[in-house]
Backbone as CSV, one residue per row, in Angstrom:
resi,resn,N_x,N_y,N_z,CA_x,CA_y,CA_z,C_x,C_y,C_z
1,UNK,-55.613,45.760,-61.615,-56.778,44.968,-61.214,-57.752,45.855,-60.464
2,UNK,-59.024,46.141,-61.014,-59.742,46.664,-60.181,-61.245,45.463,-59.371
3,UNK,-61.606,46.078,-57.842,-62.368,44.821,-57.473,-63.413,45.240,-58.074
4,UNK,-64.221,43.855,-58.187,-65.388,43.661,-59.266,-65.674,43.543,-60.550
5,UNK,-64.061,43.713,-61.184,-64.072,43.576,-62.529,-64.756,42.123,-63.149
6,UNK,-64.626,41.990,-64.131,-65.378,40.728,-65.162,-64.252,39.886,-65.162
7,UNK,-64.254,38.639,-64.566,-63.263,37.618,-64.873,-63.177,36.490,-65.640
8,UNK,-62.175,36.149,-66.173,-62.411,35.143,-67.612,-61.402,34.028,-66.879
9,UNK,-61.850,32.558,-67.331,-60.780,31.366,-66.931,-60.645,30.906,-68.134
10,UNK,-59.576,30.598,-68.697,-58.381,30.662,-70.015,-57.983,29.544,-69.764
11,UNK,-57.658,28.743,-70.383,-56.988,27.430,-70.462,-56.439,27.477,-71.127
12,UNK,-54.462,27.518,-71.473,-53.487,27.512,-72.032,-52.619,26.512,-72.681
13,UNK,-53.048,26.368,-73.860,-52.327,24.622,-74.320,-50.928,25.339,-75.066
14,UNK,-49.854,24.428,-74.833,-48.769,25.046,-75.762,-48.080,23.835,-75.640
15,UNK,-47.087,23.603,-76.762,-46.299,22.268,-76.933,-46.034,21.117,-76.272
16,UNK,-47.028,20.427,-76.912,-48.547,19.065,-76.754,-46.992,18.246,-77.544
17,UNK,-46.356,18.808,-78.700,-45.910,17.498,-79.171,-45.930,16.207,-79.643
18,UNK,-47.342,15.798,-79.632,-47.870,14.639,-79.609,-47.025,13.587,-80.660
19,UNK,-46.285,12.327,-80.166,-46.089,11.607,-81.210,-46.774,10.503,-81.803
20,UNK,-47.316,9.908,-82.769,-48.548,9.096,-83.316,-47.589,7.857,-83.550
21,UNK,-46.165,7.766,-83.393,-45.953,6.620,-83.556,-44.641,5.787,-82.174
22,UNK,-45.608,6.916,-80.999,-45.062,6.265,-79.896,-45.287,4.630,-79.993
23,UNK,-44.435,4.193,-78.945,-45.083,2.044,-78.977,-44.598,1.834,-77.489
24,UNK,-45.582,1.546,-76.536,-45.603,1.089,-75.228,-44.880,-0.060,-75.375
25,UNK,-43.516,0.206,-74.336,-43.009,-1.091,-74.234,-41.437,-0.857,-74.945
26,UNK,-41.527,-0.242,-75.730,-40.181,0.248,-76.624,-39.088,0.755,-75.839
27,UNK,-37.960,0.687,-76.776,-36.695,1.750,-76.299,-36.968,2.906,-75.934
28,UNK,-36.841,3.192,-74.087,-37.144,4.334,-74.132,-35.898,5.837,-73.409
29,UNK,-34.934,5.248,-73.585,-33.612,5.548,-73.621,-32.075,5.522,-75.182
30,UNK,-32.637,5.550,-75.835,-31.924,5.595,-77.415,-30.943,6.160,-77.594
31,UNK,-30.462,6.272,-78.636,-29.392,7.057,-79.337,-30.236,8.521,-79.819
32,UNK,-31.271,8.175,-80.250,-31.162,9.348,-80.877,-32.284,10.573,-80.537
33,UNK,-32.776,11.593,-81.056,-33.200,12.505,-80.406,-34.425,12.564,-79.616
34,UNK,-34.864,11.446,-80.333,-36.625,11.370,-79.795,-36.587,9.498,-79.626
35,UNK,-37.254,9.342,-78.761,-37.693,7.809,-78.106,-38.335,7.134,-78.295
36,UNK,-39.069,5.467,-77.579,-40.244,5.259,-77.440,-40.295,4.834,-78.838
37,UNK,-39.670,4.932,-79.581,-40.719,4.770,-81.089,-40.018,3.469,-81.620
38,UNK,-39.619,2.184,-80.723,-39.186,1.269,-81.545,-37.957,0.459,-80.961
39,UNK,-37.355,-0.581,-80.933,-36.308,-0.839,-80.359,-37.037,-1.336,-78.684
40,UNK,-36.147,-2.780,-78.290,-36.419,-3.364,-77.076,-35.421,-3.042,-76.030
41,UNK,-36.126,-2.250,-75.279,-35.212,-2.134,-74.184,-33.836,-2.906,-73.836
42,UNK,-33.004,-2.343,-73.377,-32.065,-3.063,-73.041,-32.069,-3.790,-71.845
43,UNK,-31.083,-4.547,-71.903,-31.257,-5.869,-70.217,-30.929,-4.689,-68.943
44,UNK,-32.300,-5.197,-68.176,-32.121,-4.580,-67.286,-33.184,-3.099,-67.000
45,UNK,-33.324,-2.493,-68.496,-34.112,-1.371,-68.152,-35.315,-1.634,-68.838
46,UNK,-36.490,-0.852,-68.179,-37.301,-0.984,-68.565,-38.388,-0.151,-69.992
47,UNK,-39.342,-0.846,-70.429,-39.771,-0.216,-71.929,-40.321,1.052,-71.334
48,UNK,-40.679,1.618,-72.730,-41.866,2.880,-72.630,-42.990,2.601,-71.938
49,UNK,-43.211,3.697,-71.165,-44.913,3.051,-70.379,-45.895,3.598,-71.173
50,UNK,-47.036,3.131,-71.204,-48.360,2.957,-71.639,-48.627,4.054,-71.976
51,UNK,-48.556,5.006,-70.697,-49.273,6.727,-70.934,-48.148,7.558,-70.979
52,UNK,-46.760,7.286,-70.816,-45.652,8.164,-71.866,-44.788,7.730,-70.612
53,UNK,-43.575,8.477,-70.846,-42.577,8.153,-70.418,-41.603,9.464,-70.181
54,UNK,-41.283,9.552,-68.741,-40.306,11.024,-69.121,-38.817,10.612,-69.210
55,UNK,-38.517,9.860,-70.003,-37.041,9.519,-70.821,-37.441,10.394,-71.549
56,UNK,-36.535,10.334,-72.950,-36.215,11.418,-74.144,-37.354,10.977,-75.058
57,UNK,-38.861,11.302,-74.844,-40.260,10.478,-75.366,-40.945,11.784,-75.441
58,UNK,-41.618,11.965,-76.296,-42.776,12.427,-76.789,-43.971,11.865,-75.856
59,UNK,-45.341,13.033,-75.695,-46.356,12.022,-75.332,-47.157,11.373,-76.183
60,UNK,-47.612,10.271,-76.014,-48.515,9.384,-76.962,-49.813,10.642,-77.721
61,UNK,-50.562,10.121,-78.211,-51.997,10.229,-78.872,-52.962,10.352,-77.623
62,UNK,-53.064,9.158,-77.199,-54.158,8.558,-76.461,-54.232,9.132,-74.549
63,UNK,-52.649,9.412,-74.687,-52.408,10.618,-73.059,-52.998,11.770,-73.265
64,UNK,-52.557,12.530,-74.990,-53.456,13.732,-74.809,-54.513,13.608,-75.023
65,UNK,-55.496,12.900,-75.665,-56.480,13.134,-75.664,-57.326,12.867,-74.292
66,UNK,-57.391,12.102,-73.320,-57.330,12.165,-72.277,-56.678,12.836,-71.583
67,UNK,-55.910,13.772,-71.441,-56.204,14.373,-70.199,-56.808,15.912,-70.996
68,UNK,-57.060,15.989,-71.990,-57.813,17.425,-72.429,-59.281,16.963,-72.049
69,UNK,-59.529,15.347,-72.362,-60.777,15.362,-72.372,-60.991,15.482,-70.620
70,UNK,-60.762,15.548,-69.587,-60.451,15.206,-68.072,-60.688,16.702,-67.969
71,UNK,-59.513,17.375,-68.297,-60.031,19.206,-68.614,-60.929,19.924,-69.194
72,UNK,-62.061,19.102,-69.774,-62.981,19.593,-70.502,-64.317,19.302,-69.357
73,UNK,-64.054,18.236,-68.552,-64.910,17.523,-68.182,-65.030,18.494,-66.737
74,UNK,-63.431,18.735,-65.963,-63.692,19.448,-65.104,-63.364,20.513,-65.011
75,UNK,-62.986,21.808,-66.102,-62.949,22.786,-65.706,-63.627,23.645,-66.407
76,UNK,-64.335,24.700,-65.876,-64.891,25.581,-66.963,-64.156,26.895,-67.204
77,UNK,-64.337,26.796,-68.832,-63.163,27.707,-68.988,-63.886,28.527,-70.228
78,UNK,-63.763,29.635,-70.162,-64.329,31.033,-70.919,-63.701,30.284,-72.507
79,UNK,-62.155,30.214,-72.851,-61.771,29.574,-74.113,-60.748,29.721,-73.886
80,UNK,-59.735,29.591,-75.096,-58.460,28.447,-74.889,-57.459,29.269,-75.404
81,UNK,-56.139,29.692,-75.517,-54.852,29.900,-76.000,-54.024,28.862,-76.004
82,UNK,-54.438,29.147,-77.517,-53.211,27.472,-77.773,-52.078,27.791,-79.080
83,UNK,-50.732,28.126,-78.037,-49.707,28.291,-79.201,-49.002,28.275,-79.593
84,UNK,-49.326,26.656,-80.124,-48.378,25.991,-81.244,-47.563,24.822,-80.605
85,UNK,-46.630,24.624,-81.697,-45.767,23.180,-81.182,-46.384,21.803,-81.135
86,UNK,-47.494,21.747,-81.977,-48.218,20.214,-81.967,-47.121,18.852,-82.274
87,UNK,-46.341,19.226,-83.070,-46.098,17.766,-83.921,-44.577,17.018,-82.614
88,UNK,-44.321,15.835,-83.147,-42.903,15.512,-82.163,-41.819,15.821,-82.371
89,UNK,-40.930,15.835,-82.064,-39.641,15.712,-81.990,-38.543,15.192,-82.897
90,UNK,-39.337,14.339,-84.191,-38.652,13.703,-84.733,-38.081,14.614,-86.229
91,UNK,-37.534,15.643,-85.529,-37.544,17.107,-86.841,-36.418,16.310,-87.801
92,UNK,-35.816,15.828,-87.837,-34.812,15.036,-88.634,-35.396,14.363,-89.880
93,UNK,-36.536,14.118,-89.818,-37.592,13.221,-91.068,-38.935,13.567,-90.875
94,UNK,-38.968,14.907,-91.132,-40.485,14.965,-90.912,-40.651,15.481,-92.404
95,UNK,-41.666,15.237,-92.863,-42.259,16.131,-94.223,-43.585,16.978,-94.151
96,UNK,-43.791,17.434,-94.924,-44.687,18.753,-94.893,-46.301,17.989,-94.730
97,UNK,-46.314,16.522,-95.126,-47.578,15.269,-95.014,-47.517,15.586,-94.193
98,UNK,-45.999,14.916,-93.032,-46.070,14.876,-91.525,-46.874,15.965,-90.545
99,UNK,-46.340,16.941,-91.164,-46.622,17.915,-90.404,-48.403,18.463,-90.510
100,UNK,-48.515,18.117,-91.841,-50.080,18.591,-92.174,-51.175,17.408,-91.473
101,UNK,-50.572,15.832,-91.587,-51.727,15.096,-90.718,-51.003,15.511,-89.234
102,UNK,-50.104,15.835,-88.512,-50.466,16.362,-87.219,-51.077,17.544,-86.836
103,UNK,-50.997,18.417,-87.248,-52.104,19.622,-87.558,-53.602,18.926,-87.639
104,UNK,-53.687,18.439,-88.905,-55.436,18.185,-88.951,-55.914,17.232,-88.153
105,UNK,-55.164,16.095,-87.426,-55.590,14.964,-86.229,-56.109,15.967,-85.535
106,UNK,-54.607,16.463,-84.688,-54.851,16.960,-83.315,-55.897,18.215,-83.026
107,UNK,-56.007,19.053,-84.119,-57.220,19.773,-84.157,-58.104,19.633,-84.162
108,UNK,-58.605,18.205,-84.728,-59.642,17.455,-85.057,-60.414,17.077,-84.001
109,UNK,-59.552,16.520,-82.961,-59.744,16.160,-81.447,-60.043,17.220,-80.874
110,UNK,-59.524,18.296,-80.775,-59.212,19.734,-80.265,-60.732,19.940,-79.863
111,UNK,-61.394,19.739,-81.811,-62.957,20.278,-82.215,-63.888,19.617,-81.316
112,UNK,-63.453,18.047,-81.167,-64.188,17.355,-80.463,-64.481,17.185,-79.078
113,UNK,-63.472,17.406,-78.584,-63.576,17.593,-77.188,-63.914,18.789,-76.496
114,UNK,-63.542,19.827,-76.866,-64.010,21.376,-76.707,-65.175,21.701,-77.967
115,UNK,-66.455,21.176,-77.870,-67.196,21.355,-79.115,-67.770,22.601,-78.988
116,UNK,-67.635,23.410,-78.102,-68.358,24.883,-77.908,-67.636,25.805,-77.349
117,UNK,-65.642,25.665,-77.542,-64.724,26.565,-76.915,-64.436,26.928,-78.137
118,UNK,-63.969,28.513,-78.289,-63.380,29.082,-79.175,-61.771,29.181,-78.867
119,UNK,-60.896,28.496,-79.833,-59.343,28.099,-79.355,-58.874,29.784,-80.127
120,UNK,-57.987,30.578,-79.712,-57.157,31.571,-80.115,-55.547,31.170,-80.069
121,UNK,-55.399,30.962,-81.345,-53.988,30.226,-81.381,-52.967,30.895,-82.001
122,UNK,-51.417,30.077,-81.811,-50.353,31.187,-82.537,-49.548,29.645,-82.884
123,UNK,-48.811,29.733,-84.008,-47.817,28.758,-84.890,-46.833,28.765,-83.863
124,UNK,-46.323,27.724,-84.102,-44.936,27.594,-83.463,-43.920,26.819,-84.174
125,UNK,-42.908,27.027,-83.696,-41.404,26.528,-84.567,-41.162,25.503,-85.487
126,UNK,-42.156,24.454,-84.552,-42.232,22.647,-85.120,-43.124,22.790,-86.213
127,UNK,-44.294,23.371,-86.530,-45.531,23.358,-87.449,-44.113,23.200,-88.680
128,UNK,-43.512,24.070,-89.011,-43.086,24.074,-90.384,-42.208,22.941,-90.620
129,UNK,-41.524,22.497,-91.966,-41.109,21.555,-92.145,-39.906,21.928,-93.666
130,UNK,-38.572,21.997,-93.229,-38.193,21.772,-92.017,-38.290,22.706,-90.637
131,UNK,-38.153,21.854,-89.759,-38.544,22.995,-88.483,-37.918,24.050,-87.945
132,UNK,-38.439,25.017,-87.780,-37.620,26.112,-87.269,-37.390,27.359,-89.009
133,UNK,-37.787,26.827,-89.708,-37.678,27.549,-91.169,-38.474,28.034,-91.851
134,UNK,-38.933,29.220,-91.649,-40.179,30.500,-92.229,-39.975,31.357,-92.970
135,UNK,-39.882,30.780,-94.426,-39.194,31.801,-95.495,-39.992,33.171,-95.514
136,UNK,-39.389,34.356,-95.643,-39.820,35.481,-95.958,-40.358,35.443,-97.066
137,UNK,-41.004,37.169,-97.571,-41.344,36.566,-98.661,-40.263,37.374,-100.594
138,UNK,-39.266,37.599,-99.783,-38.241,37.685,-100.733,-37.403,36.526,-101.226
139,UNK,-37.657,35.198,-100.231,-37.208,33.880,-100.623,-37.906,33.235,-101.939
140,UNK,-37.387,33.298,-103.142,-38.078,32.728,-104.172,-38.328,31.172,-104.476
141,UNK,-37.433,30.487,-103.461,-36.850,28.948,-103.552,-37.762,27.964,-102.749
142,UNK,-38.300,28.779,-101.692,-39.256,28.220,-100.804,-40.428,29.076,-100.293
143,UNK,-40.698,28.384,-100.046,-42.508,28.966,-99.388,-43.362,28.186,-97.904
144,UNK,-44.489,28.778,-97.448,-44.863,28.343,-96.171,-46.252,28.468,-96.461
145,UNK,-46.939,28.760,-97.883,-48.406,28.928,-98.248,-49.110,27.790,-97.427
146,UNK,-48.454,26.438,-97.694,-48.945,25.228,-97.464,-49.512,25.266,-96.082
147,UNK,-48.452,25.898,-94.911,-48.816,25.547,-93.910,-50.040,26.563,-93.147
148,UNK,-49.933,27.826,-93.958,-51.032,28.949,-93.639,-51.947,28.621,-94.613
149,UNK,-52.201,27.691,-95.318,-53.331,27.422,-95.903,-53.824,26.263,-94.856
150,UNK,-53.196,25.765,-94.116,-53.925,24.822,-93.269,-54.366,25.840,-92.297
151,UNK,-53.102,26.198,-91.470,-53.685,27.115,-90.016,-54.653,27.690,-90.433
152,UNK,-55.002,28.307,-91.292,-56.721,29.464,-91.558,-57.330,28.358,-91.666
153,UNK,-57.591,27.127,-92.167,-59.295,26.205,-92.221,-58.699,25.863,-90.957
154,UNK,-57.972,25.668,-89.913,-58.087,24.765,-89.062,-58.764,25.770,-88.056
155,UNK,-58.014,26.585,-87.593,-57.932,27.656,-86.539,-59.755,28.477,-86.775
156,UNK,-59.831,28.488,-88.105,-61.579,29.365,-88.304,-62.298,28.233,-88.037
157,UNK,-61.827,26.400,-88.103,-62.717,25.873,-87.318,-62.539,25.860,-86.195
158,UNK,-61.803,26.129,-85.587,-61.539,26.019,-83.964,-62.187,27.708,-83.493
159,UNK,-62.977,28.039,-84.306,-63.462,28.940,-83.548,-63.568,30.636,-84.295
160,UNK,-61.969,31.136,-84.397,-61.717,32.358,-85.323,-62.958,32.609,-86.315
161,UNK,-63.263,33.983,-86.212,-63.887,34.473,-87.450,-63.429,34.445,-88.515
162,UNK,-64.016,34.274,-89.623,-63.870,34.277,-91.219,-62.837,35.522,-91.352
163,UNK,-63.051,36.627,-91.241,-62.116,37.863,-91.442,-60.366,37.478,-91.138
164,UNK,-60.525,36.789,-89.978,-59.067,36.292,-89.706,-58.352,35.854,-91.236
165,UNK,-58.753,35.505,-91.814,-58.357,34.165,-92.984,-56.899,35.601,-93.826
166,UNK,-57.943,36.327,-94.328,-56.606,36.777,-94.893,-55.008,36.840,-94.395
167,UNK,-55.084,37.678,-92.943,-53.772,38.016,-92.193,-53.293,36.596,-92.035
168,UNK,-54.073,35.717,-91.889,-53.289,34.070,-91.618,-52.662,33.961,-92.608
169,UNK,-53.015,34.174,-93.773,-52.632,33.442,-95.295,-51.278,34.351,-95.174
170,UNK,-51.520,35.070,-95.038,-49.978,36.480,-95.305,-48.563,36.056,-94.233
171,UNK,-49.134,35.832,-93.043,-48.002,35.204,-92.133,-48.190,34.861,-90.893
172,UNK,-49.538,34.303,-90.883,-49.902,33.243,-89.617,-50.099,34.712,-88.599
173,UNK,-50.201,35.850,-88.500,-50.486,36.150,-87.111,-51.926,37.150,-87.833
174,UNK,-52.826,37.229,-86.614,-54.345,38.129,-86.688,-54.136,38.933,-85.663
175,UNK,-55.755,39.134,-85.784,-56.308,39.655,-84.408,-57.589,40.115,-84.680
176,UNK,-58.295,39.460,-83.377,-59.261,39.804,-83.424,-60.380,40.262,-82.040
177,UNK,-61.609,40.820,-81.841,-62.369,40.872,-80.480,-62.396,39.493,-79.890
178,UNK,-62.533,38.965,-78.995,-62.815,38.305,-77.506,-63.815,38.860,-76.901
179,UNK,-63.990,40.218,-76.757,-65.517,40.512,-75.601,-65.197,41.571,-76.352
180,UNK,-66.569,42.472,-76.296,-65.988,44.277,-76.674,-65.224,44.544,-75.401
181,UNK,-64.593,45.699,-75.814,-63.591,45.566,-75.347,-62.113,45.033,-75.068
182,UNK,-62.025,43.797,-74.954,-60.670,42.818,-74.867,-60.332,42.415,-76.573
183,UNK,-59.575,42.986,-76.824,-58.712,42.265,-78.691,-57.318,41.606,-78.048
184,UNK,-57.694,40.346,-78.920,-56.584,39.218,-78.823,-55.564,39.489,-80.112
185,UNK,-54.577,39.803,-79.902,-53.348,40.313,-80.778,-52.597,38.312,-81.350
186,UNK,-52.590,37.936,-82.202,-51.842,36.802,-82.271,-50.139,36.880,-83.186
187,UNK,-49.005,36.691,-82.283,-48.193,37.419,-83.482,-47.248,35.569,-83.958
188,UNK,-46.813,36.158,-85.014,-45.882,34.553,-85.883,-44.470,34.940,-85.010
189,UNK,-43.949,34.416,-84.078,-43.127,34.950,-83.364,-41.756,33.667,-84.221
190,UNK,-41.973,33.434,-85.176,-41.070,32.517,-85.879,-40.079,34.029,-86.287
191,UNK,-40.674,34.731,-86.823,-39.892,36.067,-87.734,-39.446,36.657,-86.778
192,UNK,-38.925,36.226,-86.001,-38.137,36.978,-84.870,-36.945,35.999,-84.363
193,UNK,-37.641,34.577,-84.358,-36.342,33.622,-83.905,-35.213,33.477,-83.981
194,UNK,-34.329,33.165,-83.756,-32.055,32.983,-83.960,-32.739,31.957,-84.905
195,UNK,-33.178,30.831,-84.488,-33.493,29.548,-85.224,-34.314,29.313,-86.956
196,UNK,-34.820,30.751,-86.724,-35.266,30.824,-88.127,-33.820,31.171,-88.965
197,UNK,-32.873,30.602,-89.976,-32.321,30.671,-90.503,-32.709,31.685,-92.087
198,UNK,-33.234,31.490,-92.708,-34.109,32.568,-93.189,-33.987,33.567,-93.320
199,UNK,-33.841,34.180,-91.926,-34.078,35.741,-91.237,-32.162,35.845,-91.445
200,UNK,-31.470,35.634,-91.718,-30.151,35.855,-92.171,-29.892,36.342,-93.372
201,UNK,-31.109,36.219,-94.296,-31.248,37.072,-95.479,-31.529,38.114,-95.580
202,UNK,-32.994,38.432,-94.276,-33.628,39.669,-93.847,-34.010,39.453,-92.336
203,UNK,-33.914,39.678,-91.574,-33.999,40.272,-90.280,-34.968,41.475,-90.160
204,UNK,-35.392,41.987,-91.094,-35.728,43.762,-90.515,-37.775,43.449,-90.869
205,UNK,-37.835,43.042,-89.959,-39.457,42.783,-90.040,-40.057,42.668,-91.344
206,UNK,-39.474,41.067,-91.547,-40.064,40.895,-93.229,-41.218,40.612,-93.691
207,UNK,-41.960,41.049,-92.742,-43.769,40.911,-92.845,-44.151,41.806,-92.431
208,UNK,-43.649,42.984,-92.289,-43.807,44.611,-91.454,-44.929,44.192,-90.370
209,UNK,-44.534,43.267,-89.579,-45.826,42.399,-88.150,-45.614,43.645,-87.314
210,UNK,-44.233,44.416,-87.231,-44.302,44.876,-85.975,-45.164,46.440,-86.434
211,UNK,-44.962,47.111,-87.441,-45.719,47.868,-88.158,-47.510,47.724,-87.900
212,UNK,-47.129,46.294,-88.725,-49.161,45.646,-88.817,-49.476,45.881,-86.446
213,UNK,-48.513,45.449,-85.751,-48.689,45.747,-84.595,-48.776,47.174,-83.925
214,UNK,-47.902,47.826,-84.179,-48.342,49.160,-83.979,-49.692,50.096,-84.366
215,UNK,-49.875,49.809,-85.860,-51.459,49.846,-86.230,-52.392,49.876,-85.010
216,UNK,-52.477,48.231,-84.675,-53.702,47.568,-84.412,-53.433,48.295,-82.507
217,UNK,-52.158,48.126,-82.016,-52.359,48.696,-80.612,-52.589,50.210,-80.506
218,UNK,-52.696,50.915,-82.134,-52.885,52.324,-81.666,-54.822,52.390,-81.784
219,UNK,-55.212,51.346,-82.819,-56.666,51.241,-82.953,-57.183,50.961,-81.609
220,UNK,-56.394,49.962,-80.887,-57.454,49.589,-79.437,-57.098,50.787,-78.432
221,UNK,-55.862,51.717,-78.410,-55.904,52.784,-77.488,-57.114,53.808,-78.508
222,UNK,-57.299,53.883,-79.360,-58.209,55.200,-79.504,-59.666,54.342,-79.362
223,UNK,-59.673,53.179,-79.569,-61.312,52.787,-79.067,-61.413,52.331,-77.383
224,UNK,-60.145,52.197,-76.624,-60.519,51.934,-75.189,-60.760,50.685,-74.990
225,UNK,-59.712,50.004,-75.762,-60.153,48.360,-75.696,-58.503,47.994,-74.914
226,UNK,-58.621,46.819,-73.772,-57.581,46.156,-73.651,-57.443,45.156,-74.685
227,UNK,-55.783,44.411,-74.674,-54.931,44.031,-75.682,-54.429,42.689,-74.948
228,UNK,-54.759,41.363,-75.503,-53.423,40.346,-74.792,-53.006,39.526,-76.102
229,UNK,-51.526,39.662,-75.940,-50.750,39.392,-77.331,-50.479,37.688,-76.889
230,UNK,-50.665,37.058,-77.511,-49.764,35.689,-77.788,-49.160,35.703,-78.315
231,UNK,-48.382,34.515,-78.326,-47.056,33.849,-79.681,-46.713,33.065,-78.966
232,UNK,-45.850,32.026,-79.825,-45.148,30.832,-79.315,-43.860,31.561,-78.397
233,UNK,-42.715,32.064,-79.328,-41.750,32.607,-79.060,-41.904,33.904,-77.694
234,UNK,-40.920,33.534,-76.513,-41.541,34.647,-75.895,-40.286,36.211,-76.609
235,UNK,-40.886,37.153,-76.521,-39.994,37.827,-77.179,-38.555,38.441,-76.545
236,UNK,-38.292,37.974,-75.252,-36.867,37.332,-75.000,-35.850,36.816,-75.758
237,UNK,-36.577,35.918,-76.310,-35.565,35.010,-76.808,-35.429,35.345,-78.052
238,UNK,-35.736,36.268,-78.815,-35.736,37.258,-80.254,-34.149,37.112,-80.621
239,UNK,-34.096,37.539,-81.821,-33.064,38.761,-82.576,-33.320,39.959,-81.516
240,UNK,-31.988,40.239,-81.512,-31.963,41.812,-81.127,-32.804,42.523,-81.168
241,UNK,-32.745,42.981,-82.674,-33.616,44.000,-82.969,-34.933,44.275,-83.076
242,UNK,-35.513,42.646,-83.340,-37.123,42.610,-83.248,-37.175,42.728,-81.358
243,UNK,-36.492,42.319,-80.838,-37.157,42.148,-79.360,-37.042,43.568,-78.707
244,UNK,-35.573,44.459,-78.773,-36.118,45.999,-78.781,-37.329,46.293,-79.324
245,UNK,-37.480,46.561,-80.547,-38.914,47.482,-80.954,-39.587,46.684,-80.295
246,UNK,-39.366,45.228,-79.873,-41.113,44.641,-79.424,-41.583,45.758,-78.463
247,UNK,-40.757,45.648,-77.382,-41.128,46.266,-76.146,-40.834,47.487,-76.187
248,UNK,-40.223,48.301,-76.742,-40.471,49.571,-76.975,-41.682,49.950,-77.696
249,UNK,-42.471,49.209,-78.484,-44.118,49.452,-79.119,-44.681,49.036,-77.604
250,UNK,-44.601,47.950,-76.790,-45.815,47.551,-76.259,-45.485,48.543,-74.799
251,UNK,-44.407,49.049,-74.428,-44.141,49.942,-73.118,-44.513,51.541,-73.817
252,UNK,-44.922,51.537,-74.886,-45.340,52.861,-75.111,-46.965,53.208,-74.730
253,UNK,-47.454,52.091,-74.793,-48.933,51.780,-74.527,-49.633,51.290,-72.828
254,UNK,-50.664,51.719,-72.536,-51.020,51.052,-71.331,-52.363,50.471,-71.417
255,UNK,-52.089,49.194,-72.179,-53.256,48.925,-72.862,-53.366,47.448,-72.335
């Protein structure tokens, strides 16, 4: 930190969860993984409340959009890191619909309420369907086009330049300027997860991200630009082997 530098205020959204078919008043103690969505309380306890519930509940629609809009209203903020984890909890029956109208709602709102913030975002675990599952691209049986054909129109409306579009389509992570100077690194931190099942076929950077990363942090050390990486996944919680090289690429740099 040096004094007098240029300071930026960032507003950080990350797993919002939102469920669209919460019901005020419902079971909000259940059997099963996710709440709120149905069923009358039992004698004695009481339903789901209005603006959510911290039993085993998702938050409503109508909580987030209020309190982003409350954050829009009072804070000013340079722009947004938002990454990932929109949809609920209910990973047991979700379909790729599911997952695509929670994507295009909640972004939708996103647009509306922040109508002049540029959002810099990263995928997270829940986007895919089923969740937690990001086929490489040696998997011939399945695919994830669907969902990086949404993230690029959603995310270039939320702000991203047009150029982004390709690296999205390939495997959800970019990068791009923020100020001269400052490049925002975005990585798919799914290809690194235990939970990606997938990665049991291939493990060894099946989108060469950490490669495409080394690239791009040797471009901002020879132009003199600082670097701030997102992802959902922090890279802790990796495979082995992706979370070594992580930090052995990013402790090689003082960027």
């Amino acid at each position: 930190f040096q004094a007098g530098a240029p300071k930026l205020n960032i507003l950080h959204l990350s797993d919002v969860h939102i469920d669209f078919s919460y019901k005020p008043g419902s079971q909000a103690d259940c059997s099963q993984p996710l709440c709120c969505r149905g069923g009358q309380p039992a004698p004695g306890h009481t339903g789901a409340g209005f603006w959510g519930d911290y039993r085993n509940c998702d938050i409503p629609y109508w909580t987030a959009e209020a309190i982003l809009k409350y954050a829009a209203e009072l804070e000013k903020v340079d722009f947004i890191y938002y990454t990932g984890d929109l949809p609920a909890h209910n990973v047991w029956n979700q379909s790729r619909a599911d997952q695509l109208y929670s994507i295009n709602t909640i972004n939708s709102m996103l647009a509306t309420v922040f109508p002049n913030k540029t959002f810099y975002s990263a995928v997270g675990n829940h986007e895919a369907a089923p969740c937690n599952l990001y086929p490489t691209p040696n998997i011939r049986t399945d695919n994830i086009s669907w969902l990086y054909e949404s993230l690029a129109d959603n995310w270039i409306r939320l702000g991203l330049p047009a150029d982004t579009r390709d690296s999205i389509l390939n495997g959800a992570f970019y990068t791009t300027l923020i100020r001269p100077g400052l490049r925002l690194i975005s990585l798919n931190m799914n290809y690194c997860s235990r939970e990606n099942f997938w990665l049991l076929v291939n493990s060894t950077d099946p989108l060469g991200q950490l490669q495409w990363l080394v690239d791009w942090l040797q471009y901002a050390e020879d132009h003199e630009e600082k670097v701030h990486i997102i992802g959902h996944h922090p890279p802790r919680s990796c495979l082995a082997s992706f979370g070594w090289n992580f930090y052995k690429i990013v402790n090689r740099l003082d960027i």
